[in-house]
C-alpha positions as CSV (number, residue, x, y, z in Angstrom):
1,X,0.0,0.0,0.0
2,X,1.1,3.6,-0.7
3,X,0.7,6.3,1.6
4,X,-1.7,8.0,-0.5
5,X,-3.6,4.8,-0.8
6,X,-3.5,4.6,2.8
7,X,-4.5,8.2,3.6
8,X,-7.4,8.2,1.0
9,X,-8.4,5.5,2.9
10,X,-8.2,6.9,6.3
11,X,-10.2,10.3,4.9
12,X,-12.7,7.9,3.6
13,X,-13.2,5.9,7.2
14,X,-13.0,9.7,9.4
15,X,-15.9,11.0,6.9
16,X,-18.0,8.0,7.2
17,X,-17.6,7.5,11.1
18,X,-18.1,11.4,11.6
19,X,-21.4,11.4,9.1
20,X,-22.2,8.5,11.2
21,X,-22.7,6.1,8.1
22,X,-20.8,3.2,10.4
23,X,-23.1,0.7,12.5
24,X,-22.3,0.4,15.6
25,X,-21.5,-3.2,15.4
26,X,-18.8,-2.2,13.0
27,X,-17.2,0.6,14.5
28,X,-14.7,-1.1,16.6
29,X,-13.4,-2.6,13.6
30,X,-13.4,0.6,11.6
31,X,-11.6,2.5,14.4
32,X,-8.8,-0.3,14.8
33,X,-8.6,0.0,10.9
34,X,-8.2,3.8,11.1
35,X,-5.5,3.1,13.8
36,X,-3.5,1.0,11.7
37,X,-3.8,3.3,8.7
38,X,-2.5,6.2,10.9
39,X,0.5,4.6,12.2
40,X,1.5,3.2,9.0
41,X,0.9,7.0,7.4
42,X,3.1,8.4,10.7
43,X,5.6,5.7,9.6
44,X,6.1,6.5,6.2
45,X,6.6,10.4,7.0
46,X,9.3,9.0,9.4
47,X,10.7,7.3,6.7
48,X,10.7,10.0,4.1
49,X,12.3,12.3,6.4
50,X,15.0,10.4,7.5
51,X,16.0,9.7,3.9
52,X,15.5,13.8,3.0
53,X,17.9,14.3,5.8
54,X,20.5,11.6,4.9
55,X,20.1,13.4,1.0
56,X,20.6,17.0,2.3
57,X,23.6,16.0,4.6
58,X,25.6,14.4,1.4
59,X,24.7,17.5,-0.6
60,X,28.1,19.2,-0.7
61,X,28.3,22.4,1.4
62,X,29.3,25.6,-0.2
């Protein structure tokens, strides 16, 4: 999954659960599914940034 993928997804599940189109039966589920879309989102911005730093610190200085 991409992030984008992943935060279309998440937007998708916040606009249903705050338009209250989730039964409550499901919600649980949808919330745990929101969860892990979030941390793997938060991940993936980790992950970019750590590689932008490591790119501007072997960009050679003037």
């Amino acid at each position: 999954m991409t992030y984008q993928e992943a935060y279309d997804q998440l937007l998708t599940l916040v606009d249903e659960i705050e338009n209250e189109e989730v039964a409550l039966d499901e919600l649980p589920g949808k919330i745990r599914l929101a969860t892990e879309l979030i941390t793997f989102c938060q991940e993936r911005l980790r992950a970019v940034e750590t590689e932008y730093q490591e790119i501007i610190e072997r960009l050679p200085r003037r």
